[in-house]
KEMI-194040 format. One record per atom (N, C-alpha, C): x, y, z. Coordinates in steps of 0.1 Angstrom, whole numbers, plus 5000, padded with zeros to 4 digits. Each point is the difference from the previous one (the first is absolute). Last residue first. Example, Ala and Ser with C-alpha at 12.3 -4.5 7.8 and 13.67 -1.06 7.14 Angstrom:
! KEMI-194040
512849785071;500950115000;499250115008;500349434999;499150125000;500950125000;
This chain:
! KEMI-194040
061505750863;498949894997;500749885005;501450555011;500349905000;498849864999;499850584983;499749855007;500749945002;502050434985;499649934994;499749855014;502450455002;498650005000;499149884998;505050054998;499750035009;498449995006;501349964956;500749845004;499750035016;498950384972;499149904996;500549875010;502350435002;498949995002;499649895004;503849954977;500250055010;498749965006;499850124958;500749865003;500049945010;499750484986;498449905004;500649874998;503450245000;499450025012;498750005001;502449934963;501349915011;498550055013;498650204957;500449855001;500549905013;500550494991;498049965008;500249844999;504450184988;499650065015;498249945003;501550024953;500849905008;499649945017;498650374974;499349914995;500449865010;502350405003;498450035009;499549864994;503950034974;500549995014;498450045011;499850124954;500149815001;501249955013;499150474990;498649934997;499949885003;504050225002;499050065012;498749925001;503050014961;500849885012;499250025012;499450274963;499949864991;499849885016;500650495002;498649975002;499949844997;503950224994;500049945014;498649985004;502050124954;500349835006;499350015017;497250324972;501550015000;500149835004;496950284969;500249855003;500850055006;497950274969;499750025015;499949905006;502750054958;500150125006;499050065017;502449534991;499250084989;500150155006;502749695024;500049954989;499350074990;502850225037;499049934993;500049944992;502650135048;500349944986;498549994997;500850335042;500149884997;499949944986;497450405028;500949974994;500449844998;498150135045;499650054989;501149984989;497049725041;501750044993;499750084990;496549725022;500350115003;500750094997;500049584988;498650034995;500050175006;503049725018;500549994985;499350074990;498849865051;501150125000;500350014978;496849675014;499550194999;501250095003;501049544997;499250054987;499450115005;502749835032;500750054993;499350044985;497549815036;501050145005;500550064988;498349574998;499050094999;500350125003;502849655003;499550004986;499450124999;500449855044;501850134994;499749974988;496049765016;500350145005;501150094998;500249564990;498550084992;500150135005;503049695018;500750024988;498850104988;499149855047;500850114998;500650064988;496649605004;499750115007;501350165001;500949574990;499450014986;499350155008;502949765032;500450064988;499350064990;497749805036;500750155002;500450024988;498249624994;499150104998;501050125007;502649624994;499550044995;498550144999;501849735041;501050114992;499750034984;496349745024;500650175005;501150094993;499449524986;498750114999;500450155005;503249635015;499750064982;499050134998;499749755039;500950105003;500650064982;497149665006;499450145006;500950075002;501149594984;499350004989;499750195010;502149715029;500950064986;499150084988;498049745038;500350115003;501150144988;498049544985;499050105002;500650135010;502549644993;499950084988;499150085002;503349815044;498549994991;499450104986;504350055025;500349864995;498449964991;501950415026;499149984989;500349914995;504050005027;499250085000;499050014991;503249545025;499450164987;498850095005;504249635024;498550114998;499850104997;503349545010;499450074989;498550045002;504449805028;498949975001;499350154990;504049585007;499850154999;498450014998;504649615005;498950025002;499350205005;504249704982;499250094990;498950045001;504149785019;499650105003;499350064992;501149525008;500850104989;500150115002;497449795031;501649935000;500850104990;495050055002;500750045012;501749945001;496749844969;501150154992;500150035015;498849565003;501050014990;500550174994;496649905031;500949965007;501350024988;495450084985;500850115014;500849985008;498849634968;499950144993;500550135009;498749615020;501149974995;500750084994;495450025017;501550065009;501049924994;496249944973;500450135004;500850125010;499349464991;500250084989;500450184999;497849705035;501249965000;500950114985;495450085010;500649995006;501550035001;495949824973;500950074995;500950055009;497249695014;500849924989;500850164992;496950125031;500949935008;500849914990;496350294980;500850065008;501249925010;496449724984;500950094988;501050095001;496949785038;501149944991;500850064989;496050175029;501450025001;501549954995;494849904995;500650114997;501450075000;498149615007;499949964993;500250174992;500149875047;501049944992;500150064990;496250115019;501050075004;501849954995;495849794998;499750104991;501250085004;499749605020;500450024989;499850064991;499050035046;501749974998;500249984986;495650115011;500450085001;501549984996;497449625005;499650114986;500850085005;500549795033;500549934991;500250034986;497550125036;501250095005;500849944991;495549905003;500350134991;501450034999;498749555022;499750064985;500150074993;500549945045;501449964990;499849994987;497950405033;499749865000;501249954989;499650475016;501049905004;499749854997;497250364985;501650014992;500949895005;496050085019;499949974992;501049954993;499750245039;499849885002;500049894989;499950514992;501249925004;500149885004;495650154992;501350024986;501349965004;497050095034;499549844996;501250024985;500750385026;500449865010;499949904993;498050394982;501649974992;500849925009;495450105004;500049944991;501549994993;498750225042;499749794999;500150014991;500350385006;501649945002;499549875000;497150284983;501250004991;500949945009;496250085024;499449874988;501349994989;500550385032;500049835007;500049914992;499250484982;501849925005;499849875009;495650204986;501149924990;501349975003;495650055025;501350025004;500549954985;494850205008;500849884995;501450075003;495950225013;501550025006;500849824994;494850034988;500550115006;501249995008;498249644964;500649965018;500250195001;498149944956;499849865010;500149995015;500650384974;498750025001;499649795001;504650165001;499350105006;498549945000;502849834969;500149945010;499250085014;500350244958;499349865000;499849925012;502650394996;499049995002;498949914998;504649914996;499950075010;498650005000;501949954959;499349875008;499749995011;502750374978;498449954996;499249905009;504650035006;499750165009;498350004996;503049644977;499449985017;499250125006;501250104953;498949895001;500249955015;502950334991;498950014996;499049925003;504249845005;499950105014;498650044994;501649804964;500149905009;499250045009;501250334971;498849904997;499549895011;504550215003;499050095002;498549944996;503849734985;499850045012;498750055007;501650034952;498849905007;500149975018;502150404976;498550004999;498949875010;504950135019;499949994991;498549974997;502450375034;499349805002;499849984983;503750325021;498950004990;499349884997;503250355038;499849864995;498749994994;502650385031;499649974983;500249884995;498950165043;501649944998;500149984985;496150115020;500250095003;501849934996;496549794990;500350104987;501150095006;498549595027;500650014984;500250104990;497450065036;501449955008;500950004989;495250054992;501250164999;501249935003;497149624998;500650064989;500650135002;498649785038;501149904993;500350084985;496150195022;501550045010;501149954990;495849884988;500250174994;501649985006;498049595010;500550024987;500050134994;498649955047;500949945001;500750004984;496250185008;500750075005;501349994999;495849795001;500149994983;501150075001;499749745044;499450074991;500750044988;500549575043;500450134992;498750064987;499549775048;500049974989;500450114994;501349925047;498850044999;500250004984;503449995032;498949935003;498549984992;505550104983;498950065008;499149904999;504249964978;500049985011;498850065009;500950094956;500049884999;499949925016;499850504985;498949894997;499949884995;503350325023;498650065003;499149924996;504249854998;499550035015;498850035000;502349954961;499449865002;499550055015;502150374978;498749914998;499549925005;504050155015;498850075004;498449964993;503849814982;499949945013;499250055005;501350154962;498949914997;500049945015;503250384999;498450004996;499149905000;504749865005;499350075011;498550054996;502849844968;499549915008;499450035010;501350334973;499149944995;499449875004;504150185014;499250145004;498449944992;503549784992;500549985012;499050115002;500949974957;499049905004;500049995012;500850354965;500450025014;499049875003;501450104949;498850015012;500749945013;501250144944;500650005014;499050015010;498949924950;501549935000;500650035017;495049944997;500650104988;500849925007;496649674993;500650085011;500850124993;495249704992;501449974991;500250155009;497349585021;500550144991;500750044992;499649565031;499150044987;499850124996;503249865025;500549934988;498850014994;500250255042;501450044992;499649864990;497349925030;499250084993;501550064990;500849685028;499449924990;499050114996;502850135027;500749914994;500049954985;498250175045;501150134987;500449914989;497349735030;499150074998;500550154986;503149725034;499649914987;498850124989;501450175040;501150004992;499549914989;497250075035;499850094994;501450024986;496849665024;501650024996;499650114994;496249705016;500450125007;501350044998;497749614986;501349975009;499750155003;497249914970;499849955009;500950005011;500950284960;499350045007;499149885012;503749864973;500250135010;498950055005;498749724966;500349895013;501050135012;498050184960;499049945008;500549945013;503050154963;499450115012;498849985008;502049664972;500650075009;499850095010;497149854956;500249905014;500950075010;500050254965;499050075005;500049845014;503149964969;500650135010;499050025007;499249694969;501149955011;500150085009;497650144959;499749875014;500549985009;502350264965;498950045012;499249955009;502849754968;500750055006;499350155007;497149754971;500849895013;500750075005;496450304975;500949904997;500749985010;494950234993;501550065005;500949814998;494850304987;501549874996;500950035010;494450174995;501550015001;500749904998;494650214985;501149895004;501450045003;494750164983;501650055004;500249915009;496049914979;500450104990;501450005003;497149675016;501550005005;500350074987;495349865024;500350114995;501450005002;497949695040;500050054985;500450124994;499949555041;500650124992;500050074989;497549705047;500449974984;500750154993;498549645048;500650124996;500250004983;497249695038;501050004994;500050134991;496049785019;500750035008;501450014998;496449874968;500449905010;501050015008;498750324968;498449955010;500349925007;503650404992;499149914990;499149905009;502350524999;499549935009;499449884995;503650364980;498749914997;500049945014;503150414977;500349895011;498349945003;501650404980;500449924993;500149885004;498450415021;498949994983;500649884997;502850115036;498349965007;499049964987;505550084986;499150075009;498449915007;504949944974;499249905007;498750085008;504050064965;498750105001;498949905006;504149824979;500750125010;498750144999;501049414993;499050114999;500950135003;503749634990;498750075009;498850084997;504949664988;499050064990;499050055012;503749725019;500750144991;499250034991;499649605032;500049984986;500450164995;501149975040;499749864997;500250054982;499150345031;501249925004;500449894996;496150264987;501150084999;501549935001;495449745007;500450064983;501250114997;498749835047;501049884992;499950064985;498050325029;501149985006;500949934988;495550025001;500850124990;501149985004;497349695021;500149984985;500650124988;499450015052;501049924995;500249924984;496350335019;501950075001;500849864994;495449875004;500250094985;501850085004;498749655031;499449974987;501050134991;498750125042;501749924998;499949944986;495950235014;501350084997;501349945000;496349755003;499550034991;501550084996;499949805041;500249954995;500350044982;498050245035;501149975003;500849944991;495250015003;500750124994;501650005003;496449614994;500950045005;500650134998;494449824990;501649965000;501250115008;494849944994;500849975008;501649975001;495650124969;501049854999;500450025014;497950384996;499149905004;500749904996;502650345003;499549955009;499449945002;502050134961;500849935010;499249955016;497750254963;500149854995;500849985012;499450435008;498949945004;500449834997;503050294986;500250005012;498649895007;501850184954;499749875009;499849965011;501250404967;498849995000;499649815008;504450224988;499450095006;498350045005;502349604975;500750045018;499650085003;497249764960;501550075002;499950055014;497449534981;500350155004;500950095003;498749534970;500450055012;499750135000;501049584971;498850015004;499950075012;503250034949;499949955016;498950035007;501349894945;499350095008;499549935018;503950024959;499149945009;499450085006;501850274959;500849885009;498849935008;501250384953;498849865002;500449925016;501050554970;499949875008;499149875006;501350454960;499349925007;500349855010;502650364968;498750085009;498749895007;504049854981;500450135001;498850105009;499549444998;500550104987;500150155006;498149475010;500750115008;500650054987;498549554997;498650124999;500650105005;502949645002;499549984985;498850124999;502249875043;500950134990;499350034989;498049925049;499649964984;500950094989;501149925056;499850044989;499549954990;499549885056;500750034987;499850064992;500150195049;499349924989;500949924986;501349985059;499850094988;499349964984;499949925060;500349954984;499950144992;501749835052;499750104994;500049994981;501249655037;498550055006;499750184994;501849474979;500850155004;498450105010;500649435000;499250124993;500750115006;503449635011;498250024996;499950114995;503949765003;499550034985;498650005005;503449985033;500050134987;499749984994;498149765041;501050014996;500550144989;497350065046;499849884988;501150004994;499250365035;499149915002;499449904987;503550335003;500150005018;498849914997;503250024953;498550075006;500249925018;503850174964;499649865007;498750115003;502550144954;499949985017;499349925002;500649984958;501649975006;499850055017;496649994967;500349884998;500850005012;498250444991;499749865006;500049895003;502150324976;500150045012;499249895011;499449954951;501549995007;500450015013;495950134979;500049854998;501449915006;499650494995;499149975010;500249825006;501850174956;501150045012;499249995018;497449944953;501149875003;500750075012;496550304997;499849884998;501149885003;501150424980;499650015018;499849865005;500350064951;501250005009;499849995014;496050034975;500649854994;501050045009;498950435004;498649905005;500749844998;502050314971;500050035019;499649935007;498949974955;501249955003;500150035010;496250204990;500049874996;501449915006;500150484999;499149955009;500049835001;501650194955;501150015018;499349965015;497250014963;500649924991;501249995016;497050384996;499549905008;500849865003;501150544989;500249874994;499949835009;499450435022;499450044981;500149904993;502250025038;499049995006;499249984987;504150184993;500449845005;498249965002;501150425000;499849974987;499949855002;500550235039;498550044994;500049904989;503850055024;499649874999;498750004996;502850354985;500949884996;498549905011;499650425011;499750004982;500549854996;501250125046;498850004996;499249954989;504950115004;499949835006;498150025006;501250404983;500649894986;499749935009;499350315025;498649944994;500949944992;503150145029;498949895007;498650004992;504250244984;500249854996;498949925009;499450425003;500450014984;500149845000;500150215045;498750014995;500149954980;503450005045;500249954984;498649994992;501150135049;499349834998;500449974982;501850425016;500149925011;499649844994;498950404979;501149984994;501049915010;495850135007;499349964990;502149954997;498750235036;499949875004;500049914986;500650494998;501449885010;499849885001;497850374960;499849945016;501449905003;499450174953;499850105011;499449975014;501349714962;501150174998;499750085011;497849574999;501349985004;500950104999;495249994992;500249975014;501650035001;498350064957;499950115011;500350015010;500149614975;501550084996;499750175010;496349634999;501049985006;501350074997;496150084978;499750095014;501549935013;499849834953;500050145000;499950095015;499149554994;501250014997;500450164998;495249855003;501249945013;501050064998;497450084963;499850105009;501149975013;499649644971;501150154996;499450085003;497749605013;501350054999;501250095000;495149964990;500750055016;501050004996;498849884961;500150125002;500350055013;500049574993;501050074991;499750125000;496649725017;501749995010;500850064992;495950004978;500250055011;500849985006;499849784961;500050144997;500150065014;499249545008;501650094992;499950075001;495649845003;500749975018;501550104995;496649894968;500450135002;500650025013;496649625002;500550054988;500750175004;500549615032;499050064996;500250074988;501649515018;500250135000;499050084994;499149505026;500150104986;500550145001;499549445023;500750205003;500350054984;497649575030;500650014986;500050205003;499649465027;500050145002;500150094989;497749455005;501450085001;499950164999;498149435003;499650145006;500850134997;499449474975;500850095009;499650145002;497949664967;499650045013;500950045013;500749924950;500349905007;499250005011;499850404974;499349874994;500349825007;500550495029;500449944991;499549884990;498650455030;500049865001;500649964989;500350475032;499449944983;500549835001;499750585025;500149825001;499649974992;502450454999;499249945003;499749874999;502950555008;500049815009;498549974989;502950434985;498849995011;499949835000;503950434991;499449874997;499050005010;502650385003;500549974985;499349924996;498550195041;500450134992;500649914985;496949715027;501150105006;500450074985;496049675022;500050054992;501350095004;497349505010;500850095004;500650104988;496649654994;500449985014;500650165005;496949994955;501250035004;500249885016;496149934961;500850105006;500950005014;498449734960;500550134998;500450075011;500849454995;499050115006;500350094993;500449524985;500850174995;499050055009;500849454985;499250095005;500750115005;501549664974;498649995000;499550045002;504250164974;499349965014;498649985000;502250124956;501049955009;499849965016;496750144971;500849894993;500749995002;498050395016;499049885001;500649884991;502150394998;500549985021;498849874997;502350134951;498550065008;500449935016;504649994966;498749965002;498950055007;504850114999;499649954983;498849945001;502150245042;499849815000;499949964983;500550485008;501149945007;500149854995;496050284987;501350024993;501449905007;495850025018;499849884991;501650104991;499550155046;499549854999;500449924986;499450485000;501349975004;499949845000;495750174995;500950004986;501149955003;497349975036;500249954991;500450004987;500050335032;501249905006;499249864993;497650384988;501350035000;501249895005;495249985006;500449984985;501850005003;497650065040;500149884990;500850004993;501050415027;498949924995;500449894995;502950165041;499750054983;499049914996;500350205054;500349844990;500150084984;501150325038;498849954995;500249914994;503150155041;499650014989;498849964992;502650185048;498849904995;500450094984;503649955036;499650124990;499349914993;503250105047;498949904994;499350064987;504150015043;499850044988;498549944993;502549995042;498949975000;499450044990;504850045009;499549835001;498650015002;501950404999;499949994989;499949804996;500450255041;498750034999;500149964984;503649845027;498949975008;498350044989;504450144988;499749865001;498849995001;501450435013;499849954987;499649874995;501850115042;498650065001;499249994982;504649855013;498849855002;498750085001;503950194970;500050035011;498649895005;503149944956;498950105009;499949965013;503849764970;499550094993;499550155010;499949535012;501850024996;499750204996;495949685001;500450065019;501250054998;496749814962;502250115001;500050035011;495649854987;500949875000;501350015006;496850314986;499349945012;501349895004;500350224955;500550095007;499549925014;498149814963;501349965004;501250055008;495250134998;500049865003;501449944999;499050424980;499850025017;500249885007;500049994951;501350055003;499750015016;496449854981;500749934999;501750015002;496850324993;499049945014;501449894999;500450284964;500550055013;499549925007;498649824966;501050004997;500750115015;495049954993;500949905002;501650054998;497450435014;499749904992;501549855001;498550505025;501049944984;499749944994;498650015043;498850054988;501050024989;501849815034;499049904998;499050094991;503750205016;500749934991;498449914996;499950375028;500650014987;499849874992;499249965043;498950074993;499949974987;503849925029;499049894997;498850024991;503150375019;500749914987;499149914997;498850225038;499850034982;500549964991;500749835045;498549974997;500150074982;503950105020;499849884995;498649934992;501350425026;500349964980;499749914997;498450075045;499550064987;500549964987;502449865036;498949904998;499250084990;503650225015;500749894988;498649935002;499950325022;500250104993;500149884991;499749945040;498449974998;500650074989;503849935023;499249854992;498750044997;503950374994;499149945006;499249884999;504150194971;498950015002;499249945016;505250254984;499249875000;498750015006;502750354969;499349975012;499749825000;499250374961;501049965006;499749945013;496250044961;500950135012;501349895005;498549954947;499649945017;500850095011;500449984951;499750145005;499349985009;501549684958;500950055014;500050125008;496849774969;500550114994;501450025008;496149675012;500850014987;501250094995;498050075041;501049925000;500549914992;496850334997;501050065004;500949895004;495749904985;500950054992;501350045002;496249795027;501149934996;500650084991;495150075018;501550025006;501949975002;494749914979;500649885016;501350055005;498150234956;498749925006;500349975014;503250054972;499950115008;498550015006;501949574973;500750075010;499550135008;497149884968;500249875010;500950065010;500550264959;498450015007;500249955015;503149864972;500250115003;499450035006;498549634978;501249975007;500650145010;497650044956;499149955013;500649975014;502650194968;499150125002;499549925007;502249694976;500650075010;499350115008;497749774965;500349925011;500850075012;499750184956;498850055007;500349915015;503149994971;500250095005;498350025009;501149664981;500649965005;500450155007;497549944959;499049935011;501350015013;501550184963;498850085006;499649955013;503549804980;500450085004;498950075008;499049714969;500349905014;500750125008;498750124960;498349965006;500849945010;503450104970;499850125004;498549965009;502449674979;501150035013;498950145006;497749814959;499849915017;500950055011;501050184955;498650055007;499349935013;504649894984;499350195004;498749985002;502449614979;499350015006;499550105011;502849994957;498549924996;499249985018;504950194997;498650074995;498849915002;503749725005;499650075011;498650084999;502549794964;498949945005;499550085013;503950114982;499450114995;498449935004;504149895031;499450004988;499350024998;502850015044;500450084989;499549944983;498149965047;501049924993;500750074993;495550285010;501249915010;500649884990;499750534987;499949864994;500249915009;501250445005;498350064997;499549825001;504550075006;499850065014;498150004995;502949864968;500749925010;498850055010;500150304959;499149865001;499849945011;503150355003;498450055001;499049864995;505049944995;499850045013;498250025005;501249944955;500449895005;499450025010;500250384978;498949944997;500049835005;503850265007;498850095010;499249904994;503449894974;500149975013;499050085009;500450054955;499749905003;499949935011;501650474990;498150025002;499849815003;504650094995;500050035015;497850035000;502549844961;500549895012;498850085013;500450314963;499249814995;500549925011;501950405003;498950015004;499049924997;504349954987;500350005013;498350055002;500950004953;500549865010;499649985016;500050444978;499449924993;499449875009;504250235005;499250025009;498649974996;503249844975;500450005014;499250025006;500450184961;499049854997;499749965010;502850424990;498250015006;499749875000;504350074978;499750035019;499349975008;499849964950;500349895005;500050055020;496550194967;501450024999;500649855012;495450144990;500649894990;501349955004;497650365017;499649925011;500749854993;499650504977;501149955014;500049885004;496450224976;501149904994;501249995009;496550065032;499850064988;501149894985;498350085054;501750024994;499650014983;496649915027;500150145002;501650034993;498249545000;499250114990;500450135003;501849585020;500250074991;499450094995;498449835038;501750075002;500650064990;495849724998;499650105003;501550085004;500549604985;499250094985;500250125010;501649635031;500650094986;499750114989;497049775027;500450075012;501650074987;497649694987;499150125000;500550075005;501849614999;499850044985;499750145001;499649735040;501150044996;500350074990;495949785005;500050145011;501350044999;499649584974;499350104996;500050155009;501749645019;501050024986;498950144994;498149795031;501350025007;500650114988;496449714988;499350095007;501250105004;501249574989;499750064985;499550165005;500549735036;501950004994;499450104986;496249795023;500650125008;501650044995;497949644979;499350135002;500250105004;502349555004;500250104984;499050115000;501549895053;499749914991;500250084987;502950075044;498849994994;499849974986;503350065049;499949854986;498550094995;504350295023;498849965000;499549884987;504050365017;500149835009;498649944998;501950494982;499049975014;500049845005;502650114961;500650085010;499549995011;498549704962;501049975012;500250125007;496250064975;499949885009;501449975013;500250324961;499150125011;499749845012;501949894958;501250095010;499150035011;497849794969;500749885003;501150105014;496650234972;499249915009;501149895010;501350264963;499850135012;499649915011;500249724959;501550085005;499850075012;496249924979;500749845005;500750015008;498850374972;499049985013;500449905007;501950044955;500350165010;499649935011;499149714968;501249965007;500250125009;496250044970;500249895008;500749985005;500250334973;499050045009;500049905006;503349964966;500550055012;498850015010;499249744965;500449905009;500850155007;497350154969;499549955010;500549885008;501850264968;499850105009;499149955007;502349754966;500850035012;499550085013;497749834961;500049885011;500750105008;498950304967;499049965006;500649875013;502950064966;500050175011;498649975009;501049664963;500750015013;500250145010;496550004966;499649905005;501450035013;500850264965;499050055009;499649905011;
């Protein structure tokens, strides 16, 4: 009795295992002993319930098959229906429904507000792709525009913040857009005390009164994620300290994925949305928001900028001292040891922001001229020099300090771009001093990335017309000049690469900065003096020396291998064995997809003439019995449909199924 007892529960345990182990590989799925035991079990049942109508029949050997076959085929739906109910695919998932289901609510109520907003200002229909046709009128595009502004500033932070990066895309919108969504503005309320002391003492592991001597509560400056305040150090260093606000996350994750949702609308159903790539322009949104979230990146940005500043400095010559005087644009330090995820600690600079200086500059009397060569040429050498940049130099981010000198703050978003862009972006600088319109193809062809056939003899010409209209005019170019240069570029399908575009970003920013110093600042001028003095640079025998042996020191390897490899193509050119080998799907990942496919068709047809031929069998009359109401061809009908659901939810699922 005992061994009849182990055996019939090492079968209840092993049955489910079994169902659990098949129903995993046919669908291609990793899950955990829970969900395999859970698997196995829904399989079981899915059998009971097939047997019971067959009756004693169902023992018989024929019948086990199909038995069998509906144990695989209930284990596999209850996979599938987990897969799709379960994110990850684990059963831990459940445990968190009830939060997926309050963030769904909250995220649906959000949307409805959002909704509201839009048709509040008129914008639905071009949510929806059900804008009148037609090109618009300019007083037709200053309305939207003005509404779009509306919109977006009662939305709330997280849209206000998207309008502010859309102000920037002269590539993108139209300058009537620009224009009005660069006056984006969205007062917020400070967060109370308490609140940004709790944060304070959770971050630092200590009370704000034992780590500084002195803690204002309230606020300098207050924005949608952080609020500024001053606080003295126990050393007696002055310094700036940025506290995130509580619950700052939760809220960018839910915009978020409202964003992202209303961007797949944009791109299934409008032109322009499937034009600019509405889907991939909040990801590179969502991607620097998050970055911003984490103070700790901030921190390092700030330290990087910093040395590459420190760099740019060293290595240009100053028009009035040597290169190691005072940089005339500072940046703060950092307090790494007190900086943490949601909290920032840097120097605290003694100054006014640009948008608010105008009075300080005048009663110092200082140089406005000078002020704006200052700050262009210090973005200039962090691009072209040192290759780390602010790339959000706006008016908010730019300090007026007390002893008549320039200061830079806030380096949430930063760019990079690497030496072999440098180079290209120097190039097109010094073409653009010389007026080449052929150098100018030249050195923009090596910073894009080009398709495989472009008419460059018809592309030199275009940019020639460029350089005509606004490199060669009297009169200072406009924000105009970097809309034109980019359609130019698109219009020959050429794809400026991210950090590029950042680059162009952050000048096209700093535009208005410069603006509210010198009205009609010439950047193409101040860019060709600064790639005359760079090239003047380059030629001294110091650099040209560095340069001859950075450039040796690269090419040598390749030149000692040389001799070696036209020996090799000299040696089978004589024999005659020289041939030139090209495969097809050489790369496994292309190989690996062309599998896929021919597989799912197959498994797809082989289910369907499965499936044909079990109800042709099933339909048949007559034919061999095994019992008296058994024939063989119900035997083979049954476990041919069974077969058939198998191969073609198989199918289904690999076609339907996420990519993680």
């Amino acid at each position: 009795m005992s061994s009849y007892l182990l055996i019939a529960g090492a079968t209840a345990l092993l049955g489910p295992m079994i169902m659990a182990v098949l129903a995993r590989r046919v669908l291609g799925l990793r899950i955990g002993a829970v969900r395999a035991l859970l698997t196995g079990v829904a399989g079981l049942l899915a059998a009971g319930v097939v047997g019971t109508p067959m009756g004693p029949q169902a023992s018989r050997t024929p019948l086990v098959t199909v038995q069998l076959g509906a144990a695989l085929l209930g284990a596999m739906i209850f996979l599938v229906l987990s897969e799709a109910a379960v994110t990850g695919g684990s059963v831990r998932g459940m445990v968190r429904w009830p939060g997926a289901v309050r963030r769904r609510v909250a995220r649906s109520r959000r949307y409805t507000q959002l909704s509201r907003i839009a048709v509040r200002h008129g914008l639905r229909r071009f949510l929806t792709g059900r804008s009148r046709r037609g090109t618009a009128s300019p007083q037709d595009q200053a309305a939207l525009a003005r509404s779009l502004r509306l919109a977006l500033e009662e939305a709330g932070a997280t849209f206000v913040k998207l309008g502010q990066v859309l102000s920037s895309r002269y590539d993108l919108l139209p300058d009537v857009f620009v224009d009005e969504l660069s006056s984006l503005q969205h007062e917020v309320a400070p967060e109370p005390w308490p609140d940004i002391e709790r944060v304070l003492a959770e971050e630092l592991k200590a009370p704000p009164e034992k780590v500084f001597a002195e803690f204002a509560p309230e606020p300098l400056a207050a924005g949608s994620m952080a609020q500024v305040h001053r606080a003295r150090l126990r050393d007696g260093r002055a310094v700036a300290v940025k506290v995130q606000r509580p619950g700052a996350r939760q809220v960018l994750e839910r915009d978020l994925d409202i964003l992202f949702r209303i961007s797949d609308i944009l791109e299934r159903s409008t032109t322009w949305g499937r034009t600019v790539g509405s889907r991939d322009l909040v990801q590179g949104f969502a991607d620097s928001l998050h970055e911003e979230l984490d103070f700790r990146t901030e921190a390092r940005n700030t330290a990087a900028v910093a040395a590459n500043t420190a760099l740019a400095d060293a290595d240009a010559p100053h028009d009035d001292g040597p290169s190691g005087a005072a940089p005339r644009v500072l940046l703060p330090e950092v307090h790494q040891e007190l900086s943490t995820e949601r909290v920032l600690v840097v120097e605290w600079l003694d100054g006014v922001t640009l948008n608010r200086a105008d009075a300080v500059i005048d009663a110092q009397g200082l140089d406005r001229e000078r002020l704006a060569r200052d700050l262009f040429g210090c973005l200039l050498g962090q691009i072209m020099i040192g290759g780390v940049f602010h790339a959000d130099p706006h008016s908010g981010n730019v300090l007026v300090l007390s002893d008549g000198r320039l200061g830079l703050v806030d380096f949430g978003s930063v760019g990079r771009i690497d030496r072999m862009l440098r180079a290209s972006l120097r190039e097109l600088l010094m073409a653009i001093d010389r007026n080449d319109p052929q150098a100018l193809s030249d050195a923009l062809l090596d910073l894009v990335e080009r398709p495989d056939e472009i008419d460059e003899e018809r592309f030199t010409r275009a940019l020639g017309r460029y350089t005509a209209r606004h490199l060669a005019s009297s009169g200072p170019p406009g924000r105009e000049m970097f809309s034109d240069l980019f359609l130019l570029v698109a219009q020959y399908g050429l794809t400026v690469p991210p950090e590029v575009a950042a680059a162009f970003r952050a000048l096209a920013t700093v535009e208005g900065a410069l603006g509210r110093l010198v009205p009609g600042f010439d950047l193409v001028e101040e860019a060709r003096a600064f790639a005359s003095t760079e090239l003047a640079r380059r030629l001294t025998p110091t650099q040209l020396s560095r340069s001859l042996a950075e450039e040796t020191a690269a090419v040598l390897p390749m030149l000692l291998r040389l001799p070696r490899r036209a020996e090799r193509i000299s040696s089978a050119l004589e024999q005659g064995r020289l041939s030139i080998n090209v495969r097809l799907l050489a790369d496994e990942r292309d190989r690996r997809f062309i599998r896929g496919i021919v597989r799912d068709v197959l498994l797809a047809f082989l289910g369907g003439l499965t499936g044909v031929l079990g109800m042709l069998l099933l339909s048949t009359r007559g034919g061999p019995r095994l019992a008296d109401s058994l024939r063989l061809f119900d035997v083979f009908g049954y476990n041919m449909l069974l077969i058939s659901s198998v191969l073609v939810l198989r199918v289904l699922f690999t076609i339907t199924k996420p990519t993680r």
